[in-house]
C-alpha positions in Angstrom: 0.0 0.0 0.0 0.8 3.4 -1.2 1.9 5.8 2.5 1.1 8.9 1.2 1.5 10.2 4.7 5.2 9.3 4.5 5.6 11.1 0.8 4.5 14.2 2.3 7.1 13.8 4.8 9.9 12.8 1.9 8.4 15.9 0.4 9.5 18.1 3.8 12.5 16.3 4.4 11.4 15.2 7.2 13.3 11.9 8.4 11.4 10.4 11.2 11.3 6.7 11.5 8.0 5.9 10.1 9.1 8.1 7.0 12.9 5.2 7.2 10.2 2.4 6.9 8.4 3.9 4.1 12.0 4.5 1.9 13.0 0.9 2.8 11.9 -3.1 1.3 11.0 -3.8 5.0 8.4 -1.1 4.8 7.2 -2.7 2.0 7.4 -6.1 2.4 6.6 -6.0 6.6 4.4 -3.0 7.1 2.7 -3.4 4.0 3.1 0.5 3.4 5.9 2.4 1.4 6.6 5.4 -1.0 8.4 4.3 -4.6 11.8 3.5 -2.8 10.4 0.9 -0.8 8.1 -0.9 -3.6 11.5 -0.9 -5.9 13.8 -1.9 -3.1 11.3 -4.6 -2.2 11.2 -5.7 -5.8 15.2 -6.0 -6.4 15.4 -8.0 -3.1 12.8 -10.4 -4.5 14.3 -10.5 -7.5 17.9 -11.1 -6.5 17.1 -13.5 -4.3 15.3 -15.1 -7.2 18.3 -15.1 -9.1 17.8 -12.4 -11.5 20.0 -8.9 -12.0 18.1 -5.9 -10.9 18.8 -2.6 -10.1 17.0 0.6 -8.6 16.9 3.7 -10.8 15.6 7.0 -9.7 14.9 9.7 -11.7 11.5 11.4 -12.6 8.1 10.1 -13.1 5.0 12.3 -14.3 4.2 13.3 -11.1 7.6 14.2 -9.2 11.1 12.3 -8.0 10.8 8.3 -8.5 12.3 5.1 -8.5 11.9 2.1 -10.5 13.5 -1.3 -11.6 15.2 -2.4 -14.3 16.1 -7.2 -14.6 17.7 -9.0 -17.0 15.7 -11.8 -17.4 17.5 -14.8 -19.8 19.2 -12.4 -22.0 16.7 -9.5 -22.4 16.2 -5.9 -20.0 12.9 -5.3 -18.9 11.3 -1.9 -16.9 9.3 -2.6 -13.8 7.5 0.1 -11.9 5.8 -1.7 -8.9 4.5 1.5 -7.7 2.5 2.3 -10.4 1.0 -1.2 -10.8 -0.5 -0.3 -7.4 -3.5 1.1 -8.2 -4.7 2.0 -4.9 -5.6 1.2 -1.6 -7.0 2.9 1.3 -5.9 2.7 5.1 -7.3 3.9 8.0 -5.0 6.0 10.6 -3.2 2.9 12.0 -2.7 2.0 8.3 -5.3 -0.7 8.1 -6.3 -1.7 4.7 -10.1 -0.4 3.9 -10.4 -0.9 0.2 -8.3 -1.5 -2.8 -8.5 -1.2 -5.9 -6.0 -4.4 -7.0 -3.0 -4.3 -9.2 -2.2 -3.5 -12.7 0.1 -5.2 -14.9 1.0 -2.2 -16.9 4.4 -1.5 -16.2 5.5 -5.1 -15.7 8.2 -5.6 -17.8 8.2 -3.5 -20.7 10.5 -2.2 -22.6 12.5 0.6 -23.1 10.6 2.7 -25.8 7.5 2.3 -23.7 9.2 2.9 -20.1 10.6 5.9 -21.5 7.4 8.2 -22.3 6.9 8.3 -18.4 10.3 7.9 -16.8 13.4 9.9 -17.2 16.7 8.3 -14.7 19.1 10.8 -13.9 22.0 10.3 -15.5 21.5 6.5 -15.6 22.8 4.4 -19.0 20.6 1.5 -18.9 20.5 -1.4 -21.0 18.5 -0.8 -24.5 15.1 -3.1 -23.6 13.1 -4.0 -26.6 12.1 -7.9 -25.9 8.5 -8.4 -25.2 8.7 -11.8 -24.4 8.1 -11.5 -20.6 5.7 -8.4 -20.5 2.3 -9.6 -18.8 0.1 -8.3 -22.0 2.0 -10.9 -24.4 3.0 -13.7 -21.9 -0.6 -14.3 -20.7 -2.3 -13.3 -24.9 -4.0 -10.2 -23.2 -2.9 -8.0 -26.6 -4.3 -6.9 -29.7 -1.4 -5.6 -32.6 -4.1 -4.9 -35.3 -7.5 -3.5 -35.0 -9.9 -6.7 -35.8 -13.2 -7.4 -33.9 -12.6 -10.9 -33.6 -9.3 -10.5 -31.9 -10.4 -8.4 -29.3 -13.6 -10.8 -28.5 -10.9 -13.6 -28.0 -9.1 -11.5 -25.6 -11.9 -10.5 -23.8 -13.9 -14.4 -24.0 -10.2 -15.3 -22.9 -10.1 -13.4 -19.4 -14.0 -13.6 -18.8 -13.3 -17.7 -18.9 -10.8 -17.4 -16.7 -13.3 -15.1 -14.2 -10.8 -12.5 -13.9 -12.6 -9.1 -12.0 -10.2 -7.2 -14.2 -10.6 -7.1 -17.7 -7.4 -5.4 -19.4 -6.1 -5.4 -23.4 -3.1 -3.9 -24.5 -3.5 -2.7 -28.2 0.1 -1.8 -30.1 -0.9 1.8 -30.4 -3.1 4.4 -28.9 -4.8 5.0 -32.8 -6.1 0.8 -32.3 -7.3 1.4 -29.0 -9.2 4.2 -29.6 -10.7 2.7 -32.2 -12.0 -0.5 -30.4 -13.2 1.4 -27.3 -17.0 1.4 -28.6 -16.7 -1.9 -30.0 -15.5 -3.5 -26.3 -18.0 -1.2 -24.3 -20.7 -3.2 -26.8 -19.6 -6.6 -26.5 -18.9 -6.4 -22.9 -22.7 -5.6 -22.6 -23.5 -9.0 -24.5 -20.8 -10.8 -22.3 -22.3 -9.8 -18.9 -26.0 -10.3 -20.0 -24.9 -13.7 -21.8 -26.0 -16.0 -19.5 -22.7 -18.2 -19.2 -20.8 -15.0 -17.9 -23.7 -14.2 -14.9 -21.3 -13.8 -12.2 -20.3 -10.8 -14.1 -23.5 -8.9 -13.8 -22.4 -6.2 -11.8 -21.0 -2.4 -12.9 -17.5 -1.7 -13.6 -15.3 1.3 -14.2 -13.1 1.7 -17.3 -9.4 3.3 -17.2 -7.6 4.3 -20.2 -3.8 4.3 -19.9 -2.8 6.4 -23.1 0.6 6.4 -22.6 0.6 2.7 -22.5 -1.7 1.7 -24.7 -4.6 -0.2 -22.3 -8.1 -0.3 -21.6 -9.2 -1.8 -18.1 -11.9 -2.7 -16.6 -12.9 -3.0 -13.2 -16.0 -5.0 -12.1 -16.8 -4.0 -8.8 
């Protein structure tokens, strides 16, 4: 979980202990609540002691100072942002989860061209990533390259079968996913009232990423 309490403090430069937590894995991975340093410090410990190289960058994101993760995985470099695939929760005062909103798979491994349009490091000469291979969209057949109807009922049919709560497609470029956008908000309609999907009879909320090319949405 997000401590926005503690980014406010990082903001002030104010180092009190709770603020230590936040900047660190154990914050993360203990307390269950970090800023950006702690998801990415939290990430390269999982992944080192995985077996994989990772690293912690900082640098910029849209909003302000960040830090993110770049791995080698087999031979390929690949961006993570753990942060940003947190897509919300809310805590009470002692920190006690009230809601969430889940977790995205939009910055899991992506590459380089992609990472960049939302991240600058400072100073920091990573690794050209380009390979796909591992990114969540392809690995699990959640993408769409070329507008086509029946391509984007497959994706969908796919993650309705496998009663998902979060429906998400990558499209190659934001042009193809603007185009489907009225063509998924229809079929999703048939899909929900279909009687096979019932369980899905319930609203959901739609977030565009335009940046990185996905539609979700959110049955809640």
């Amino acid at each position: 979980t997000y401590d926005y309490k503690a980014a406010e403090e990082n903001d002030k430069d104010e180092k009190s202990v709770e603020v230590s937590y936040a900047n660190s894995g154990y914050g993360a991975i203990v307390n269950g609540l970090c800023v950006c340093e702690g998801y990415a410090k939290a990430f390269q410990f999982i992944m080192q002691n995985l077996g994989y190289e990772c690293i912690l960058v900082a640098g910029k994101g849209v909003d302000g100072l960040h830090a993110w993760n770049m791995a080698k995985i087999d031979d390929d470099y690949y961006h993570f942002d753990a942060t940003w695939d947190d897509m919300g929760d809310e805590v009470d005062d002692d920190g006690k989860l009230i809601y969430t909103d889940g977790n995205s798979h939009e910055y899991f491994a992506v590459t380089s061209e992609e990472f960049a349009r939302e991240h600058k490091s400072y100073g920091f000469k990573y690794p050209l990533g380009t390979a796909t291979e591992y990114n969540y969209f392809y690995r699990e057949g959640y993408i769409v390259e070329e507008y086509s109807e029946s391509a984007i009922k497959a994706v969908l049919k796919k993650q309705f079968d496998e009663g998902l709560s979060e429906i998400s497609i990558k499209f190659a470029d934001q042009k193809t996913m603007h185009k489907a956008e009225k063509y998924i908000s229809d079929e999703l309609e048939r899909l929900i009232y279909s009687h096979k999907y019932y369980r899905y009879y319930k609203s959901y909320y739609t977030y565009e990423n335009d940046k990185m090319y996905v539609i979700t949405y959110n049955f809640v």
